[in-house]
N, C-alpha and C positions, 0 to 999 in steps of 0.2 A: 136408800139415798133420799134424800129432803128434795123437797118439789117446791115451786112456785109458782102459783096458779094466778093467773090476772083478766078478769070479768069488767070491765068497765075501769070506774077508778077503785075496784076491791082487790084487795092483796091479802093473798096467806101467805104465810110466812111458817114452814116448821122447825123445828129444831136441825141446825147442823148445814143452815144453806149455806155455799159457798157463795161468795160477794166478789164480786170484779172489784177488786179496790187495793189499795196501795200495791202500785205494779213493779216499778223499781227493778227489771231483772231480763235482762239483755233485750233479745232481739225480739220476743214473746210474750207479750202480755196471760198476765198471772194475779193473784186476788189473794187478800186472807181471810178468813171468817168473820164478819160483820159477829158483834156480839148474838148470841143465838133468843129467839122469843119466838113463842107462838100466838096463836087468837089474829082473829081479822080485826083490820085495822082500815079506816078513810086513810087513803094513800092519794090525796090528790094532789095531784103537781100544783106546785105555785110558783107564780112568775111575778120578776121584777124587772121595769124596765131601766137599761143600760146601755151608755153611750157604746160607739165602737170603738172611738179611740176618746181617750178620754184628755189625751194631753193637744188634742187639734182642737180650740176653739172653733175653730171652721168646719170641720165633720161634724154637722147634725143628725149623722142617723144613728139611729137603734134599735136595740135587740133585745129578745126577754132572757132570762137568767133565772134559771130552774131553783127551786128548794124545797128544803121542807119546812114545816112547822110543828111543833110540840108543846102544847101550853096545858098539859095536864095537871103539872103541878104549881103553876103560874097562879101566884096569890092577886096579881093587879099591882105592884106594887115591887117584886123581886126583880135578881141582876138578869141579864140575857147573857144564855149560853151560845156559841156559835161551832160547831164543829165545820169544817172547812175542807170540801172536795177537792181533791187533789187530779192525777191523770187516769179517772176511770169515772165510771157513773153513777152516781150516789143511789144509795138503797135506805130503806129506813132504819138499821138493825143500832144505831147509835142513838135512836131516839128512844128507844124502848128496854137498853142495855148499857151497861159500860161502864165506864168512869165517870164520865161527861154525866150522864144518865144517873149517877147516884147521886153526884154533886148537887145535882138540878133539883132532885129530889129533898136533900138536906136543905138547901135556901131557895126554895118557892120560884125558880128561876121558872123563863121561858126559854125556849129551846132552839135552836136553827142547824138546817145543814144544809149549806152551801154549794151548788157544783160550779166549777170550773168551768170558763169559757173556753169552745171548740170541744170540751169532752161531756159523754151523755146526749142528753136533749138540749145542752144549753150551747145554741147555733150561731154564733154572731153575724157569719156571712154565709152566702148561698150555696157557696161551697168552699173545697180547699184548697186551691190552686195554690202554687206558693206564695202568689202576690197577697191573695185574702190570709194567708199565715202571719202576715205580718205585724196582725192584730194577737199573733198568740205569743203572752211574753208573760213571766208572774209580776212585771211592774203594772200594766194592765190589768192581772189577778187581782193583785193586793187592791188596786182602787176599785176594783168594781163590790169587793167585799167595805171596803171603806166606805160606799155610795151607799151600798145596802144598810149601813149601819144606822145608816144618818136619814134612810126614807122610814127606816124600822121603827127607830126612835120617834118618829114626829108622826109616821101612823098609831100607832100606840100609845102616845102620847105618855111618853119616858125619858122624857129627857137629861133626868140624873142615875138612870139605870145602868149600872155598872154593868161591864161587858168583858167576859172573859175566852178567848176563843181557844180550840184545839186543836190539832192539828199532826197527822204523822205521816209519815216518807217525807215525798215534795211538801207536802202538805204540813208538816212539820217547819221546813221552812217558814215557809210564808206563814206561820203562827209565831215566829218568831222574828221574821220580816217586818211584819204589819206591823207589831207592839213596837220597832224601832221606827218604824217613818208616818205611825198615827197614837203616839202615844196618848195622846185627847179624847181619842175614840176607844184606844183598847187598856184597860186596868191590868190585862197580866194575858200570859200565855201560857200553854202546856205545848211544847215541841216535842214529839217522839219520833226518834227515830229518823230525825233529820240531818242527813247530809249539808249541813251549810255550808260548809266548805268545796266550792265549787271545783273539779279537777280532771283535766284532759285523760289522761293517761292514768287510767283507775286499776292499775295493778296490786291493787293492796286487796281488792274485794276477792281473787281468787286465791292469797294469801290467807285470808282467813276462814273460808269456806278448806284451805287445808286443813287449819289449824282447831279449828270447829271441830271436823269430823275427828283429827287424831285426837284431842282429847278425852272425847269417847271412846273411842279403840285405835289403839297403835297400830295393829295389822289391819286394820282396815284400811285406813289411807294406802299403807304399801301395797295392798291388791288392788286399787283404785290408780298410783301410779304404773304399776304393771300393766294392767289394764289401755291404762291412756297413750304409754310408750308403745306396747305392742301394735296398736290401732296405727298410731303416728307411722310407724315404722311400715306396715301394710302398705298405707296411700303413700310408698314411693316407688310400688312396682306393680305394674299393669295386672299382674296374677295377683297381688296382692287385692286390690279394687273390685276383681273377680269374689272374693271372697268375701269382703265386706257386703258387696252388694244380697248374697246370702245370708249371712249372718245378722245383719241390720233389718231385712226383706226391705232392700230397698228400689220402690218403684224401676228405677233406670240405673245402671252403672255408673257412677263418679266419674268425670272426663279428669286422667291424670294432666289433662292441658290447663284446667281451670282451678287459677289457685284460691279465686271466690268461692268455688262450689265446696272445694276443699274445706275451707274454712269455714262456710257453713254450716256443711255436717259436721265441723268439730264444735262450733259453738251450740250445737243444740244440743249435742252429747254432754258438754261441760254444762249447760244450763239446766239439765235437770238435778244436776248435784245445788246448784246456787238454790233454786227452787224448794227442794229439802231443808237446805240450813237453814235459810234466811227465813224461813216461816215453824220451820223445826215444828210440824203440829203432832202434839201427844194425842194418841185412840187408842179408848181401852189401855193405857199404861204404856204404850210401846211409842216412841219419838218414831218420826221423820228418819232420822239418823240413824236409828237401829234398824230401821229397815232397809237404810242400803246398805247398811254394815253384813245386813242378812245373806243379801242376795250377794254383794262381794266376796264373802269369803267364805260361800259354799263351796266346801270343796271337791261335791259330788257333778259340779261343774269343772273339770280341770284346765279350760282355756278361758285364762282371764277375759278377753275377747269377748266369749259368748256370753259371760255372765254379764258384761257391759250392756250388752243386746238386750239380756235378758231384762236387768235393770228399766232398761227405757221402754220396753213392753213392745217390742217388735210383735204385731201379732198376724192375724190372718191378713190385713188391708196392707198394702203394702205403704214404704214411709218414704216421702217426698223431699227430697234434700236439694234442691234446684235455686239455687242466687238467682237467679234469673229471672223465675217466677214469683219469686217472695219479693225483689223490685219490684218488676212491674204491677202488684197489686197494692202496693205502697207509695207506687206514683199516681195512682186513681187520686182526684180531688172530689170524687163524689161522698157526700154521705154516704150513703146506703151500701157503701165499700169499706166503712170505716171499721176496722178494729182498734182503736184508738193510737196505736201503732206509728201512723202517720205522724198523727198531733206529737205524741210525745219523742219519740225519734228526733223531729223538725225541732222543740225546745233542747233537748243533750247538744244537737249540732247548732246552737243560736247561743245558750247562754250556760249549759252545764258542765258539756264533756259525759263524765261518767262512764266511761267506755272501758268495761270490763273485759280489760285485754289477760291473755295467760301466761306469757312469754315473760315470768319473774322467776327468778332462781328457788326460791321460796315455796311456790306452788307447783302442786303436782301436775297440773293438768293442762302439761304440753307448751310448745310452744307457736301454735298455729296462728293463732287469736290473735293478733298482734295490733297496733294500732291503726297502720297504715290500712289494715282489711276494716277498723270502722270507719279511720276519717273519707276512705273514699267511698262508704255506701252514702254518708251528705250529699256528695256530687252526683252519685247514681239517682238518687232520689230526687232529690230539688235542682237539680241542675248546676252548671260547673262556676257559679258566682261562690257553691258552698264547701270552698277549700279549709285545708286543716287550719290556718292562720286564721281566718273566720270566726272556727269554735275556739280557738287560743284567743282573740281579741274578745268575742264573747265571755267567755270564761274569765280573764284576767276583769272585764266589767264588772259582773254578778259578783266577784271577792271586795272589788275595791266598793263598790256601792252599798253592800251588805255585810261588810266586815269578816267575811270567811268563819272559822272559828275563834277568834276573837272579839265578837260584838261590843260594842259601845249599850248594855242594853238593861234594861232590869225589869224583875218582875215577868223572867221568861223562865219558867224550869224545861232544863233541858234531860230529854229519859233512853238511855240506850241499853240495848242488851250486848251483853258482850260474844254472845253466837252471833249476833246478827252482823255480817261485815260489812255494812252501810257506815257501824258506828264510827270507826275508822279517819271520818272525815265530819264528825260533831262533836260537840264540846264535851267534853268528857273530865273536867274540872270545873268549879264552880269560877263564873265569872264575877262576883261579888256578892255581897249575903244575902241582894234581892235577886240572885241568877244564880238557883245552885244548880249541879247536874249530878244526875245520878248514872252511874254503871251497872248492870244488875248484871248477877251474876247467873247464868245459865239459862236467859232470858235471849228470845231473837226480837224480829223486828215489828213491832209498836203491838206487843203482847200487852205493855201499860194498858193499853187505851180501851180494852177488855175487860168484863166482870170475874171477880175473883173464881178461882176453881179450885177448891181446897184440894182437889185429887192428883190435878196436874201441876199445876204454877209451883214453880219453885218457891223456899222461903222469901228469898229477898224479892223477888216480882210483888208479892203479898204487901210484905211491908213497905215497899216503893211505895205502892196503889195508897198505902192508908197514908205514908207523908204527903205525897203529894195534893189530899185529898184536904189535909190539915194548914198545909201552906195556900191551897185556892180560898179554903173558908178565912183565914187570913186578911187574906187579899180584899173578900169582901163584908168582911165585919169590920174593916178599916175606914175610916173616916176623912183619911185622907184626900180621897177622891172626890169630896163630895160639890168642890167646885170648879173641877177643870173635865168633866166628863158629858159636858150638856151634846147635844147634837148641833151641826150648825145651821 
């Protein structure tokens, strides 16, 4: 296992760390591999200051805004990179790897990566309360990545430095966001893996997480809906509950009164499946995928059931499935309580939806999940001003303001995998000949944004990475820009 050692502001870094980064996946935050590098590296935090609300000329306070810097291969003279934090807390592994990181390296760029206000270190307000939530919105993101752009440029003294940013999950968005409402500031975008299309009622994501797995094996999804049916069918009788509670080792008994706790444990059982596809990571030759496929359709396990158990690694500690408890540590507005959890939950129910419900004909995976069990965890959590109409008025906003998956936009490549079930709800046709998008075939979610791996990456992953690569140098060997890109 890779380690992370931190001595002052020194960082090692080994091969293979796992990174809290693009989380995107129910109720649990979850990460995918920052590109891999070794050697110590100055890891000093840097900060920039930043209004809290930016659109209240009358709120004068502010806050610092974490990032990094990269100018190793920074001639004095090259465009600035920008890769962009989304809902987790930035690491350095894109300054030393990646796409972004090879780009930088072909045209003498200088480098950045961005966190996200309320998530990480970058703090706006003293704590979370819902009232200081108010300040967490990506129209707020986007301008405070705008301000950055514009203090960057004029420290540096760059003011015709073309600037291309990155961007994948949320974070895709808002690479995609930004280029439409600062085109002045931004030349082009790389969007991975972005859901723009903003949507309550996300029944398509367990649709595809079926569809993911059958096409690697057909009998595996059927012992995976065996599986889920049998479980469903248990929590509807008192003995049944008994049972699970063994089988699961779960802390406390499931109260068949509690149709929350119910649903709970079903969504953390269906999330480990999301969890597998949507990151789909190849070790040693063997997929994510194959390895539930393993453990499902052993058949020296003969109760679907257990091998369910077995999947999610029920081990000697026993496994806590309590609503109750998972609220109330979600209603803390303290930092030091934060799994970022809070923050990002608080934006699905403000402006996204995303609510990976299971109750589709389509999918295998029951029909517990349903929506009314996420839109009322917004009211459990923030209190009862945050009804389902809320996140529908939210949501219908974030389309009409950002164009959904029909942007007004160019000079945005948009990159999706076709494992990945986020893609579902991103452009997945070219929006004009300076907007194309790519679908990669047997590629998950923002696998692009990664350094090539001749062992694992599928072909077309490969030759994505080199178009893409070929349309940013494009973008800034073009001459185009050369007089609408100053700072202001």
């Amino acid at each position: 296992m890779s380690t992370k050692k931190i001595t002052g502001f020194l960082i090692v870094l080994q091969v293979g760390v796992l990174i809290e980064g693009f989380g995107f996946r129910g109720l649990h935050y979850d990460g995918i591999e920052e590109p891999e590098w070794t050697g110590v590296r100055n890891a000093d935090d840097r900060w920039v200051e930043q209004p809290i609300d930016h659109f209240n000329n009358r709120d004068n306070r502010t806050w610092l805004m974490r990032y990094f810097e990269e100018s190793k291969f920074f001639n004095g003279s090259g465009p600035i990179l920008i890769m962009l934090g989304g809902e987790w807390e930035i690491n350095q592994g894109f300054l030393h790897a990646g796409l972004m990181y090879d780009i930088a390296e072909q045209h003498s760029a200088l480098m950045f990566y961005t966190e996200h206000r309320y998530y990480g270190r970058s703090r706006p307000t003293e704590d979370m309360s819902t009232d200081n939530l108010q300040y967490l919105s990506v129209d707020q993101a986007l301008e405070d990545v705008a301000h950055f752009i514009n203090i960057k440029k004029k420290e540096k003294d760059l003011p015709d430095a073309k600037v291309i940013v990155f961007g994948g999950s949320y974070a895709g968005n808002m690479a995609a966001w930004i280029r439409i409402k600062y085109p002045h500031l931004i030349q082009g975008a790389v969007s991975s893996s972005a859901p723009v299309r903003a949507k309550t009622d996300f029944y398509e994501y367990y649709e595809i997480i079926t569809q993911s797995i059958e096409k690697y094996n057909a009998s595996c999804i059927e012992s995976i809906k065996e599986a889920i049916d049998k479980t469903e069918q248990l929590l509807k009788y008192p003995e049944g509950f008994t049972k699970l509670k063994a089988t699961f080792n779960l802390c406390d008994e499931l109260s068949i009164n509690s149709t929350k706790d119910i649903a709970f444990f079903m969504s953390n059982v269906t999330e480990l499946f999301a969890s597998k596809v949507q990151y789909n990571r190849v070790v040693n030759g063997t997929s994510s995928i194959d390895n539930i496929c393993k453990t499902m359709g052993n058949s020296s396990i003969s109760d679907p059931v257990e091998r369910l158990a077995k999947l999610i690694g029920s081990g000697s500690d026993c496994q806590k499935y309590n609503y109750s408890e998972y609220i109330e540590k979600l209603q803390s507005p303290d930092w030091g309580n934060s799994t970022m959890m809070r923050q990002w939950i608080y934006q699905t129910c403000t402006e996204f939806g995303y609510f990976q419900t299971t109750d589709s004909a389509k999918s295998v995976f029951g029909k517990i999940c349903d929506l009314d069990f996420y839109a009322d965890m917004c009211t459990d959590i923030y209190g009862p001003y945050f009804k389902r109409n809320l996140v529908e008025r939210g949501v219908n906003r974030t389309n009409i303001v950002y164009g959904s998956d029909v942007p007004d936009v160019t000079n945005v490549i948009f990159v999706n995998g076709n494992v990945d079930p986020w893609h579902s709800l991103g452009v997945l046709e070219d929006l004009n000949d300076a907007s194309p998008a790519f679908l990669i075939d047997g590629s998950s979610h923002c696998q692009d944004l990664n350094p090539d791996n001749m062992d694992a990456d599928p072909e077309d992953l490969l030759e994505t990475r080199s178009k893409i690569k070929t349309i940013v140098s494009s973008w800034l060997n073009s001459t185009n820009y050369s007089s609408n890109c100053r700072s202001l």
